[in-house]
C-alpha positions in Angstrom: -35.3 170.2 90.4 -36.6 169.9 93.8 -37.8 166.8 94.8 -40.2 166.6 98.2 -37.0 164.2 99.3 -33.6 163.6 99.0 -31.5 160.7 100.1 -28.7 161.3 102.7 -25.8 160.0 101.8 -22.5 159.9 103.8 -19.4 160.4 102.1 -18.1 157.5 99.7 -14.8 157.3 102.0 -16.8 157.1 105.2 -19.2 153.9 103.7 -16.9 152.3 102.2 -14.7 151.9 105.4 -17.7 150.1 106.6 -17.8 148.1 103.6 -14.4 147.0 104.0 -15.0 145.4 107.2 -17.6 143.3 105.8 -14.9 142.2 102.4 -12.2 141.7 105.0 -14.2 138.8 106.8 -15.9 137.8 103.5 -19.2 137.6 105.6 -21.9 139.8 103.8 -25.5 138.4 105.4 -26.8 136.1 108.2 -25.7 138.7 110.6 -22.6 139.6 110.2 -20.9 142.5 112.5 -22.1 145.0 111.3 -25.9 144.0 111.7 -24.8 143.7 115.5 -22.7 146.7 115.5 -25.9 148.5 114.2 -28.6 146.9 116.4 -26.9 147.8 119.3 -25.8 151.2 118.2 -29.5 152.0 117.3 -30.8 150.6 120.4 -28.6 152.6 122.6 -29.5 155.6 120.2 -33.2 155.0 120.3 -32.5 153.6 124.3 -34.5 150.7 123.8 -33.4 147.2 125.4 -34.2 145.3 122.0 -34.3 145.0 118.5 -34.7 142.9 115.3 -33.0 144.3 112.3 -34.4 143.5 108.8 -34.1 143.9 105.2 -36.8 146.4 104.7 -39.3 148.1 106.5 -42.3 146.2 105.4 -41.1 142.5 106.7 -41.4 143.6 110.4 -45.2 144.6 110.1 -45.6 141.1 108.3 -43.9 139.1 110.8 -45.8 141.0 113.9 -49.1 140.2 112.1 -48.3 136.7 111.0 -47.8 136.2 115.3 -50.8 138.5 116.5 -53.3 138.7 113.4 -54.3 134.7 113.3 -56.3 135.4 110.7 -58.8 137.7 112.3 -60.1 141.2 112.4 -57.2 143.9 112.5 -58.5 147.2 113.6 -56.5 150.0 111.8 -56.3 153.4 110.6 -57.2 154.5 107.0 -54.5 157.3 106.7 -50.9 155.7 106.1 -48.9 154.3 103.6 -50.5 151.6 101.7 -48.0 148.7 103.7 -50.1 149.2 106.7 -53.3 147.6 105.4 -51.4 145.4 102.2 -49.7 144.0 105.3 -53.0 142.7 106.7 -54.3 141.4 103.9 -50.8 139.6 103.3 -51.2 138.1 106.2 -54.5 136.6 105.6 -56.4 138.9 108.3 -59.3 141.4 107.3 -58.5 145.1 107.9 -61.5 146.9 109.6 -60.6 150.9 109.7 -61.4 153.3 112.8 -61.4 157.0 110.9 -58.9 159.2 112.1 -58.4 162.4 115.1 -58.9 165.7 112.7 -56.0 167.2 114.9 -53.0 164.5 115.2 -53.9 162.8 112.1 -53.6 159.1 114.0 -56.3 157.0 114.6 -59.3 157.4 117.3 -59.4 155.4 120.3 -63.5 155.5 120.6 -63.3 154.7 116.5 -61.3 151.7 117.9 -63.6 150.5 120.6 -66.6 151.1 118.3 -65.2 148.6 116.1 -64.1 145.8 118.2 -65.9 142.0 117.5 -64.8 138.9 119.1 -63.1 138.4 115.5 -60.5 141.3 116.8 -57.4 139.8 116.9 -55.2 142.9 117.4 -54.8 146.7 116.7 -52.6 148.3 114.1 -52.0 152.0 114.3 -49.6 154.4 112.4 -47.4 157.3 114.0 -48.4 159.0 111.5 -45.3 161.4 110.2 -44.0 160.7 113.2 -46.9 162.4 115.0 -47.3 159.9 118.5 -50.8 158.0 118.9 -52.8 158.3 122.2 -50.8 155.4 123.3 -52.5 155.9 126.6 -55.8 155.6 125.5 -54.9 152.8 122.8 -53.3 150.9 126.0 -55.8 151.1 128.3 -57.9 149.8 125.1 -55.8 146.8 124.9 -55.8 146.5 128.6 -59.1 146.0 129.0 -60.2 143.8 125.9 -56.8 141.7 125.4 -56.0 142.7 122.2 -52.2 143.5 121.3 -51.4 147.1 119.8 -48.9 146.7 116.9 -47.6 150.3 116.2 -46.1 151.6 112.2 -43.5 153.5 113.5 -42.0 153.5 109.9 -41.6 157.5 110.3 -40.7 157.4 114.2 -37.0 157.4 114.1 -35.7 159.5 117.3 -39.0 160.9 118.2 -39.4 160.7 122.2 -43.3 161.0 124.1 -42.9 162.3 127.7 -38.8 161.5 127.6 -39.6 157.5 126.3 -38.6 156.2 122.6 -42.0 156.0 120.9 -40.8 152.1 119.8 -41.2 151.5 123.6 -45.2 151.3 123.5 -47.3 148.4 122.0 -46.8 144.9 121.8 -44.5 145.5 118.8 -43.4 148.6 117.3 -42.0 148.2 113.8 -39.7 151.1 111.7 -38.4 151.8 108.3 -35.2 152.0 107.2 -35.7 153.3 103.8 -33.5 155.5 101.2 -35.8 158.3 102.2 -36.5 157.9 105.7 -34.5 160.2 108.0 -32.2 157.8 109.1 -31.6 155.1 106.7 -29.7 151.7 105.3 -30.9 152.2 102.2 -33.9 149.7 103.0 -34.2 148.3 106.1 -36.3 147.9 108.9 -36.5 147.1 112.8 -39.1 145.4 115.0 -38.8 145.6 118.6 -41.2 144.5 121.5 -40.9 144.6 125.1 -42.0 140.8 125.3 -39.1 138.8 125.1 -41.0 136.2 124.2 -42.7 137.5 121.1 -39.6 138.6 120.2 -37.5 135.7 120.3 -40.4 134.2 117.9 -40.5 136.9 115.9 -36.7 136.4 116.0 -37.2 132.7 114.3 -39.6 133.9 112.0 -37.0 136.6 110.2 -34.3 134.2 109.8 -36.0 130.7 107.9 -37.0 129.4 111.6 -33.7 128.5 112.2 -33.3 127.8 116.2 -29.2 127.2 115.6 -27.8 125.8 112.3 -29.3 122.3 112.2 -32.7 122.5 114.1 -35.9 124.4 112.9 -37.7 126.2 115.3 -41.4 127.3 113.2 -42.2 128.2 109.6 -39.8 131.0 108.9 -38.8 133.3 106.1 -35.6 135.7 105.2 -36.1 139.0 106.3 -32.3 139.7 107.5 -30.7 142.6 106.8 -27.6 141.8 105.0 -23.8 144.1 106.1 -23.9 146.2 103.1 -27.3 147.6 103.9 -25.5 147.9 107.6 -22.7 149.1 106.7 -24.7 152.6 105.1 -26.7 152.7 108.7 -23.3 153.0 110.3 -21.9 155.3 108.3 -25.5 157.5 108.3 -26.6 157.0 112.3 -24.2 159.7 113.7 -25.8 162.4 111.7 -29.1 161.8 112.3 -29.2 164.6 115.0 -27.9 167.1 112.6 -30.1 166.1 109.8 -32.8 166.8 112.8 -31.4 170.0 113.6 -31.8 171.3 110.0 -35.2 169.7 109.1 -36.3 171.9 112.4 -35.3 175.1 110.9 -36.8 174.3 107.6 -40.3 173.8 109.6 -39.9 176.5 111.4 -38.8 178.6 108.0 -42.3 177.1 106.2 -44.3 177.8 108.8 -42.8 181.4 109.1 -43.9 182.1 105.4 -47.1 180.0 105.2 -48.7 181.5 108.1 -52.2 180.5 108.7 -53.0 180.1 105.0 -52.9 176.2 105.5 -53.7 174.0 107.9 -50.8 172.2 109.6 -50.1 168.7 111.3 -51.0 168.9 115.7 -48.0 167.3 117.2 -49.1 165.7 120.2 -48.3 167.6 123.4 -44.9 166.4 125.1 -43.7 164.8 121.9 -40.0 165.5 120.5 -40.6 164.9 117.1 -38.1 164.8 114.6 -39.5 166.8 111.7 -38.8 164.1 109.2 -41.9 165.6 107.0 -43.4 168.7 106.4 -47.1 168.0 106.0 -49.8 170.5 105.0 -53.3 170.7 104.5 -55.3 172.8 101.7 -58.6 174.4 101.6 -60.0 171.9 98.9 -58.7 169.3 96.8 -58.9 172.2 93.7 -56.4 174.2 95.8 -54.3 171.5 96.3 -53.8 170.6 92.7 -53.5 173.9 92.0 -50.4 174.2 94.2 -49.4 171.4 92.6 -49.2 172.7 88.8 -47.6 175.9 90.2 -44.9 173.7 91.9 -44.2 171.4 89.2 -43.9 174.3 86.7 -40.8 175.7 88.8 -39.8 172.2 88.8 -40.9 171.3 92.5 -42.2 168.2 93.4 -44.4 167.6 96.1 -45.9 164.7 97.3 -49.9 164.0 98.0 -48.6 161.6 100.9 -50.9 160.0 102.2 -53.3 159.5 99.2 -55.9 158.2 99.0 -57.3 156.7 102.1 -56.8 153.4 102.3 -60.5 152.5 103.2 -60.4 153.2 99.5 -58.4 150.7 98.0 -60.3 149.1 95.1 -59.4 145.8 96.1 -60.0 145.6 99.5 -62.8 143.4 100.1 -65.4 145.8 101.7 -65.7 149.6 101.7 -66.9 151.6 104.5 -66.7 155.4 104.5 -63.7 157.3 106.6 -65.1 161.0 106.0 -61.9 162.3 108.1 -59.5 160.6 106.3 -60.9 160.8 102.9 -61.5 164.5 103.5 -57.6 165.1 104.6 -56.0 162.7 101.9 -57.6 164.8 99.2 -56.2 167.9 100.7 -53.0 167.2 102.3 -49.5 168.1 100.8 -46.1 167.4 101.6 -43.8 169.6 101.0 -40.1 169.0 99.8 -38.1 168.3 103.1 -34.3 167.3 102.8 -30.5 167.6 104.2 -29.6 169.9 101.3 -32.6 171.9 101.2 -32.1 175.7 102.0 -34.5 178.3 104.1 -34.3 180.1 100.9 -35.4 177.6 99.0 -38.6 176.6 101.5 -39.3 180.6 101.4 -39.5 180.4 97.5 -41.1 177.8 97.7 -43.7 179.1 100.2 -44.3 182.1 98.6 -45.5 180.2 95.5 -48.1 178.2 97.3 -48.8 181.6 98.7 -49.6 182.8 95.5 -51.8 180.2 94.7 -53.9 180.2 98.4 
């Protein structure tokens, strides 16, 4: 069986070194040393000056919206994971979606302007698979009207635009740490910002409100990352450039085989992008499940990611058509990416969706 991921996992001997720290000093939450060890170890990694470590990947977008939503109108993009908007409503704010570029797959800066109100109380925008936004365009958006960019970087680990760590750009730039992200802590998350001030509330927020052990800053909740989830981003952060390395050669092994018999995601020009996905894009929706039974009969399984659009959602509280992104969430397939997937394996499995389209 071949799922469309698989789980890194360092060796048992490697983790459990880490995990020994953490029973030697009996300390296994509230920031222990290996939450340190990791922050700063990601942060020179990623070379960013700051960072908030957290106990999943979700917490941080909840956290940057509970400081910059207030309530209001959140401008955001109809073609990510379903966090993205469940985070606005969580947060009491209404999401109000700007369709999507047909190209990069992120969200359009004019469908931004067009949809700006004096409700707007900030901008939510995916990297989606990685894939950069204009953050040029989307600055000189906020720029100009005030409103602060927060940026889902959940599939952004490592990936660089014009030699700069992508979690360098936007008021707050949040990431996932999850089993099946690229680099991971099993869950986990970051938020980072270049305003020390946003971050040192955001800061308080994660951790009950707590400003030292006996006075209380704001309303807070617990969002900290505890030193066992650490302790598996230590033992997993030195191979992320090799897991990079290979996830390359599968892309470029796909691609080889596929041809031009799909359409394929537009990385944005002067990006170094860390192939965590393998997205692809069908005809029609028909095709699509098509390839889908023909996989899942050799016992592949891909993944319609991201489906459906989220302008979709049945419970949101008003609808309003996304024709790019509906159109592309009904088409779009990814397919199975991993550490212990072979070139042979992403031929076979290209030559079946071949057979198909």
């Amino acid at each position: 069986m071949i799922n469309v991921t698989k789980t890194y996992l360092p060796t048992l001997e490697r983790y459990t070194s880490f995990l020994q720290r953490a029973f030697d000093a009996a300390w296994l939450t509230n920031r222990g040393e290996l939450v340190l060890e990791l922050e700063q170890n990601i942060q020179s990694y990623l070379d960013i000056p700051s960072s908030i470590l957290m106990t999943n990947g979700t917490l941080p977008l909840q956290i940057a919206l509970h400081l910059l939503g207030k309530g209001g109108e959140v401008i955001t993009t109809p073609f990510s994971y379903v966090a993205t908007t469940s985070s606005i409503l969580w947060e009491n704010c209404t999401p109000v979606f700007a369709d999507i570029d047909p190209l990069t797959w992120t969200i359009d800066p004019q469908g931004i302007r067009d949809k700006i109100s004096d409700k707007t109380t900030c901008i939510l925008a995916t990297h989606v698979f990685g894939n950069p936004c204009d953050v040029e365009a989307l600055n000189e958006i906020s720029v100009t009207f005030g409103i602060p960019i927060i940026y889902d970087g959940a599939h952004a680990f490592g990936v660089r635009y014009k030699g700069k760590s992508i979690f360098s750009f936007g008021t707050f730039s949040t990431c996932s740490f999850h089993a099946t992200k690229l680099f991971h802590c099993g869950e986990g998350g970051m938020l980072t910002s270049g305003d020390k001030n946003l971050l040192e509330q955001a800061f308080h927020k994660h951790n009950f409100g707590h400003n030292g052990p006996l006075d209380y800053h704001c309303v807070g909740i617990n969002a900290k990352m505890s030193e066992l989830q650490a302790a598996m981003g230590l033992a997993v952060l030195p191979e992320v450039d090799k897991l990079i390395a290979h996830r390359k050669l599968l892309v470029e092994t796909y691609q080889q085989v596929l041809g031009d018999s799909v359409q394929y995601l537009h990385i944005r020009e002067h990006t170094d992008w860390n192939y965590a996905y393998f997205p692809v894009v069908f005809s029609s929706e028909e095709i699509t499940l098509q390839v889908v039974e023909k996989l899942q009969a050799a016992a592949i399984y891909p993944r319609r990611y991201f489906y459906p659009s989220l302008n979709t959602l049945r419970y949101l509280p008003s609808q309003e058509a996304m024709p790019v992104s509906e159109s592309l969430a009904t088409r779009i397939l990814c397919l199975p990416m991993s550490h212990s997937l072979s070139p042979d394996e992403a031929r076979f499995i290209s030559h079946l969706i071949l057979s198909v389209c």
